[in-house]
BALOBA-1460 file (C-alpha; in Angstrom, 3 decimals):
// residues 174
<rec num="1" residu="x" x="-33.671" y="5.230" z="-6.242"/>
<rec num="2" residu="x" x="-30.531" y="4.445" z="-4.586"/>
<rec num="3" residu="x" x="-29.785" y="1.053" z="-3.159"/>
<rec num="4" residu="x" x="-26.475" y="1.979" z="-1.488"/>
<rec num="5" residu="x" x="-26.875" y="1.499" z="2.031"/>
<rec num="6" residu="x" x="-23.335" y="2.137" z="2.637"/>
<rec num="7" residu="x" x="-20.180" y="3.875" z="0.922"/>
<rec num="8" residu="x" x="-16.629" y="2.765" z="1.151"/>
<rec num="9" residu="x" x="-14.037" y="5.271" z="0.288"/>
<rec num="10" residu="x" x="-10.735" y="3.100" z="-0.845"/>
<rec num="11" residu="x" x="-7.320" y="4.679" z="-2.142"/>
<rec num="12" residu="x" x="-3.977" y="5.685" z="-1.471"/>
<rec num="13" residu="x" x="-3.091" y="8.645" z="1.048"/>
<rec num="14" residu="x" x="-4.003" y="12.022" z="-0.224"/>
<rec num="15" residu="x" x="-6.396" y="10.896" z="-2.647"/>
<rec num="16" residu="x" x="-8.646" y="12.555" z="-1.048"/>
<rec num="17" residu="x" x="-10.453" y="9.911" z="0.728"/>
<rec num="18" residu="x" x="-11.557" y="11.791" z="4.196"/>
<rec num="19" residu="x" x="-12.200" y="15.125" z="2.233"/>
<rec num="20" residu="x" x="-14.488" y="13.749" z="-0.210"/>
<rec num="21" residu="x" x="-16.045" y="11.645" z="1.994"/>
<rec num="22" residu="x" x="-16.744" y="14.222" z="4.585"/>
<rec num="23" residu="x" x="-18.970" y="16.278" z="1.595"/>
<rec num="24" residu="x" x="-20.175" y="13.533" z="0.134"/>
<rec num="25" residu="x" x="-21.876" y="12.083" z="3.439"/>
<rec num="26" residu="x" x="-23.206" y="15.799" z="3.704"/>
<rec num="27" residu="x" x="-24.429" y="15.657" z="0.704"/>
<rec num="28" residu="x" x="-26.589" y="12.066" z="0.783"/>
<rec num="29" residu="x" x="-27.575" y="13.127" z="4.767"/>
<rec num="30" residu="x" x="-25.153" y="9.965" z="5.933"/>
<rec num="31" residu="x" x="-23.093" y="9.697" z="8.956"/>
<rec num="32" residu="x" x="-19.516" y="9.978" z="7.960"/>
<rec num="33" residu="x" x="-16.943" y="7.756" z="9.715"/>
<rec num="34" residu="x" x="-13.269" y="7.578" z="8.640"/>
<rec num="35" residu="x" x="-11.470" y="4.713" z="9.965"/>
<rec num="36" residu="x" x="-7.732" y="5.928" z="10.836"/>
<rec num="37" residu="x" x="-9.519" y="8.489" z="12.902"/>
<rec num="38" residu="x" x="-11.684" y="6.371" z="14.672"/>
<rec num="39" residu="x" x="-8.037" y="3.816" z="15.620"/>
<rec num="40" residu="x" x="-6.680" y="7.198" z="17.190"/>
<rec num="41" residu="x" x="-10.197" y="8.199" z="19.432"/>
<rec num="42" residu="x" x="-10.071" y="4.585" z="20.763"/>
<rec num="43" residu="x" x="-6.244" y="4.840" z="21.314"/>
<rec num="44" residu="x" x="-6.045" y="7.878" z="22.518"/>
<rec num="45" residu="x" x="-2.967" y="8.497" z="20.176"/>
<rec num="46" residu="x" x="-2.093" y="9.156" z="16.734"/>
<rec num="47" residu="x" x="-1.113" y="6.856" z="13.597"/>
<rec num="48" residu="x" x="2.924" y="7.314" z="14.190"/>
<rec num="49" residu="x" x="2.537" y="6.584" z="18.039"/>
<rec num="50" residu="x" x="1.075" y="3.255" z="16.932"/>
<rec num="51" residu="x" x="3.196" y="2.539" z="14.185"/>
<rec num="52" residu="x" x="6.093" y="2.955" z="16.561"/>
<rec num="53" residu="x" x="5.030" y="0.991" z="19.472"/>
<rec num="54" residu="x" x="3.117" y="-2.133" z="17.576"/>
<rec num="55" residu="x" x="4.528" y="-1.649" z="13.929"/>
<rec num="56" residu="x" x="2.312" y="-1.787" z="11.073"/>
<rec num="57" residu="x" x="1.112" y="-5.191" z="11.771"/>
<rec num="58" residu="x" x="-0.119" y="-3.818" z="14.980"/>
<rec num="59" residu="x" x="-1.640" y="-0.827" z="13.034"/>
<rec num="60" residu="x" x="-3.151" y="-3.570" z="10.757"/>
<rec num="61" residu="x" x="-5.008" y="-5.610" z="13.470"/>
<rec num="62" residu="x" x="-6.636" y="-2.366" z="15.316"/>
<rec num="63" residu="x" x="-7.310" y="-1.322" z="11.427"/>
<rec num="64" residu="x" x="-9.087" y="-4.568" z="10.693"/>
<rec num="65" residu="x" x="-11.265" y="-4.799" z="14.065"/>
<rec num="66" residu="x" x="-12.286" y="-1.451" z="13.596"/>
<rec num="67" residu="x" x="-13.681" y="-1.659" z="9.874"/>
<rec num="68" residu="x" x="-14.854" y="-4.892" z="10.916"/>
<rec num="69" residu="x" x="-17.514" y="-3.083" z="13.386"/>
<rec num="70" residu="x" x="-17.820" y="-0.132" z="10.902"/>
<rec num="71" residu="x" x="-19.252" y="-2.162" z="8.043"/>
<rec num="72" residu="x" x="-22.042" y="-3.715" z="9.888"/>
<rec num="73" residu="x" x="-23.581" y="0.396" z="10.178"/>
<rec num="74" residu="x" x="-25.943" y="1.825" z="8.083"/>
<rec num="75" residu="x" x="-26.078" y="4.955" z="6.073"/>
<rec num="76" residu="x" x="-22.723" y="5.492" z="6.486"/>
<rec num="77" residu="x" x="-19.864" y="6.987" z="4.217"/>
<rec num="78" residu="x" x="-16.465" y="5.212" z="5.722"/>
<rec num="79" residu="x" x="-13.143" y="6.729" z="4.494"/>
<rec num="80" residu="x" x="-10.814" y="3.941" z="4.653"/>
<rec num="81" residu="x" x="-7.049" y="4.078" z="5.398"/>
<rec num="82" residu="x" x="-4.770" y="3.468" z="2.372"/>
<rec num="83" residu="x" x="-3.644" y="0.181" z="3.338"/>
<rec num="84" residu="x" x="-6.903" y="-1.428" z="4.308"/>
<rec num="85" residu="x" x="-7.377" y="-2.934" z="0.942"/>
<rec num="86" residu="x" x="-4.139" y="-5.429" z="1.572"/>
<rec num="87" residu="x" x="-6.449" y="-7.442" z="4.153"/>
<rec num="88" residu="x" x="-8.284" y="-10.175" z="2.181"/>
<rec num="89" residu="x" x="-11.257" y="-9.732" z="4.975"/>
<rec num="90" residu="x" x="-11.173" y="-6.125" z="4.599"/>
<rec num="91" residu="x" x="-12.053" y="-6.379" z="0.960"/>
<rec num="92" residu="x" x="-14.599" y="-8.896" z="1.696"/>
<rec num="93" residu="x" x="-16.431" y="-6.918" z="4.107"/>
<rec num="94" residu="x" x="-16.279" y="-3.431" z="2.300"/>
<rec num="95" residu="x" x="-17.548" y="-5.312" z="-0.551"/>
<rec num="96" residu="x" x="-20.438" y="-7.158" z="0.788"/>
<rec num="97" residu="x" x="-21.391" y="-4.393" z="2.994"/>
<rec num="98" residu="x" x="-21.939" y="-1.389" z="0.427"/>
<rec num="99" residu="x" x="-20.551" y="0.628" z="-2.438"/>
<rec num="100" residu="x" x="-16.891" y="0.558" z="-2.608"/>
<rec num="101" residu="x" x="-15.424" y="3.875" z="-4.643"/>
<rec num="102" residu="x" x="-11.754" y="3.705" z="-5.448"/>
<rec num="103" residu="x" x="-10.521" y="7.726" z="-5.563"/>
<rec num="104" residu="x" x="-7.379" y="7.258" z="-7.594"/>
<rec num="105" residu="x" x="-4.738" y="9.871" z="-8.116"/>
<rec num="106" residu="x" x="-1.283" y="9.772" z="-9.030"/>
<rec num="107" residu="x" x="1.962" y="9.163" z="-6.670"/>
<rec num="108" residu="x" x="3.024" y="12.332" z="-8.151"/>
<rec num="109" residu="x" x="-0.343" y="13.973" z="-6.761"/>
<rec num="110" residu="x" x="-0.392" y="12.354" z="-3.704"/>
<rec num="111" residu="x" x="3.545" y="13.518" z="-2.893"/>
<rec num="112" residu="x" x="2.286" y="16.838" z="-3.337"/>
<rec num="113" residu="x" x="-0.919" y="16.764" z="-1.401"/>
<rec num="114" residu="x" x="1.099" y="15.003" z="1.604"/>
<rec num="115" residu="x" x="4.838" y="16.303" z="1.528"/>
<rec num="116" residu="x" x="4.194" y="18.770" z="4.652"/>
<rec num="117" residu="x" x="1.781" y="16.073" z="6.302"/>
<rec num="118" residu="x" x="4.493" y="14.693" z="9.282"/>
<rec num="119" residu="x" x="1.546" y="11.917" z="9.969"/>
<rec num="120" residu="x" x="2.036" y="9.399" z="7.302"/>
<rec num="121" residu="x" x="4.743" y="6.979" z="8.960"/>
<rec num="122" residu="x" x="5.020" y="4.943" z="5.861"/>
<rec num="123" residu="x" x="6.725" y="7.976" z="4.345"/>
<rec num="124" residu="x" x="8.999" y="8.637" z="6.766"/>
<rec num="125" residu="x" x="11.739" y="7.619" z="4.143"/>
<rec num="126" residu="x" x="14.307" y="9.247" z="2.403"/>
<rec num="127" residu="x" x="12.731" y="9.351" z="-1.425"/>
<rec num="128" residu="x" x="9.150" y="9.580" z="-0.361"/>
<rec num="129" residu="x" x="7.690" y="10.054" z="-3.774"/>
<rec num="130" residu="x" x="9.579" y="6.368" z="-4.736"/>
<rec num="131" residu="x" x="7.526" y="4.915" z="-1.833"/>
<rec num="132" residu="x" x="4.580" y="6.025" z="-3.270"/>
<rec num="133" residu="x" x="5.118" y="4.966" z="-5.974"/>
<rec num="134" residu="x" x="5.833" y="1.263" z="-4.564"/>
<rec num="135" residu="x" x="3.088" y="1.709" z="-2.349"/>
<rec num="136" residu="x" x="1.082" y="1.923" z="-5.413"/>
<rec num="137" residu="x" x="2.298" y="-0.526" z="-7.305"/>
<rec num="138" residu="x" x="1.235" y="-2.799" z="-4.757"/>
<rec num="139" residu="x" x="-2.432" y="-1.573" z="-3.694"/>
<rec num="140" residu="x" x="-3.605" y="-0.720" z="-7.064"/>
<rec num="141" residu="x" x="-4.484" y="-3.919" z="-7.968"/>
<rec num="142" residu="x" x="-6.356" y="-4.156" z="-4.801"/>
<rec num="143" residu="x" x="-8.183" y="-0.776" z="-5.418"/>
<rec num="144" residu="x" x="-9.544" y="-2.137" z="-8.482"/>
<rec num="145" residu="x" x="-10.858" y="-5.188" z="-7.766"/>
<rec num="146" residu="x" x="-12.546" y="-4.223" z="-4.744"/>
<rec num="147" residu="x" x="-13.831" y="-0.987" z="-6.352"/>
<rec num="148" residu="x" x="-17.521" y="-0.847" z="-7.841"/>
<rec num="149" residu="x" x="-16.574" y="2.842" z="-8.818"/>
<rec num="150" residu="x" x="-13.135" y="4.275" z="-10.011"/>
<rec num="151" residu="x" x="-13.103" y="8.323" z="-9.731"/>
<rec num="152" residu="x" x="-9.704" y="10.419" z="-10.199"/>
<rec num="153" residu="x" x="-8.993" y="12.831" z="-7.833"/>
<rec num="154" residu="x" x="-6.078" y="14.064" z="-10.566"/>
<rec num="155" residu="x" x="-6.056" y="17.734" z="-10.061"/>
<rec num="156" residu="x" x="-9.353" y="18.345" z="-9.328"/>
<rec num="157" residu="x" x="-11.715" y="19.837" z="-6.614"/>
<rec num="158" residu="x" x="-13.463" y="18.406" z="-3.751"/>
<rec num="159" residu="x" x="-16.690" y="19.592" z="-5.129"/>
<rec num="160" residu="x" x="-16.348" y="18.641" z="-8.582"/>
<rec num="161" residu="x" x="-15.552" y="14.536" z="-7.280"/>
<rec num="162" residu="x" x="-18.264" y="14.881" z="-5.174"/>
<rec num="163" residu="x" x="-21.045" y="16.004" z="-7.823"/>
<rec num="164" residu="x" x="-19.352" y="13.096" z="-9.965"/>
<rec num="165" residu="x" x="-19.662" y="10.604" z="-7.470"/>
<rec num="166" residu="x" x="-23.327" y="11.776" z="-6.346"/>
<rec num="167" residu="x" x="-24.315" y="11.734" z="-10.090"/>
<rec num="168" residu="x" x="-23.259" y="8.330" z="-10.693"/>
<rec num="169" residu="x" x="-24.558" y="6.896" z="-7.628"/>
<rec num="170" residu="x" x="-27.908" y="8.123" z="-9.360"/>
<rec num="171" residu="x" x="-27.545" y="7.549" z="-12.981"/>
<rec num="172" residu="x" x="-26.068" y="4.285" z="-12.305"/>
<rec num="173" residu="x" x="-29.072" y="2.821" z="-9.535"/>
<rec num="174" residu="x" x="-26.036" y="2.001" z="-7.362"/>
């Protein structure tokens, strides 16, 4: 029997967080909420506009209110943006709140899922695959400890992470 109320999807953009998570709360019958979407419906615009206007700190703040009120939901998958593992009180809440599952995948895998995405404002560099590779450097840690599950994403199908995740939920009692 499973005891997960809740799912948190955690990991670095193009992991696959929102496309696994979409399928996987189809597959368990749970809502599915995704948390960089929900900042834009209650803006009214998208990531860049905010990161322009406010910065990322202002990004940060709407990110952190928002999974604040998304925790406290049940029977819920949440697909988390990449960076909301860097808030201390982020981690706390996905962690107290339900199953955390890091979806990990290379910077090399993620530049190539995301190099014709024009959304992803922290890439608007010149050597994006370098960034990601900071960017990684930084969060993985964060992943980890936060993570009660670690699947890789590494060059493999929606489908195939999902039956992974769904039989581990189950084999595991999670």
């Amino acid at each position: 029997m499973m005891r997960a109320q809740n799912i948190f999807i955690v990991g670095p953009m193009g992991a696959g967080k929102s496309t696994v998570g979409r399928q996987l709360s189809e597959a368990l019958s749970y809502t599915f909420k995704d948390s960089d979407q929900e900042i834009q419906r209650r803006t009214g615009v998208d990531i860049p506009t905010i990161f322009e206007f406010e910065g990322e700190a202002g990004f940060r703040a709407r990110e952190r209110q928002v999974i604040e009120e998304l925790v406290t939901e049940e029977r819920i998958v949440l697909a988390t943006g990449g960076g909301a593992v860097l808030s201390p009180e982020n981690r706390q809440d996905l962690s107290a709140r339900g199953v955390v599952i890091y979806l990990h995948c290379s910077p090399e895998q993620q530049f190539a899922r995301t190099a014709r995405d024009r959304n992803r404002p922290l890439l608007d560099t010149e050597d994006p695959l370098n960034r990601l590779r900071e960017i990684m450097a930084e969060r993985e840690p964060l992943y980890r400890q936060v993570a009660d599950m670690v699947v890789s994403t590494e060059k493999r199908g929606t489908s195939s992470v999902v039956k992974e995740i769904c039989r581990r939920i189950e084999s595991e009692d999670i």
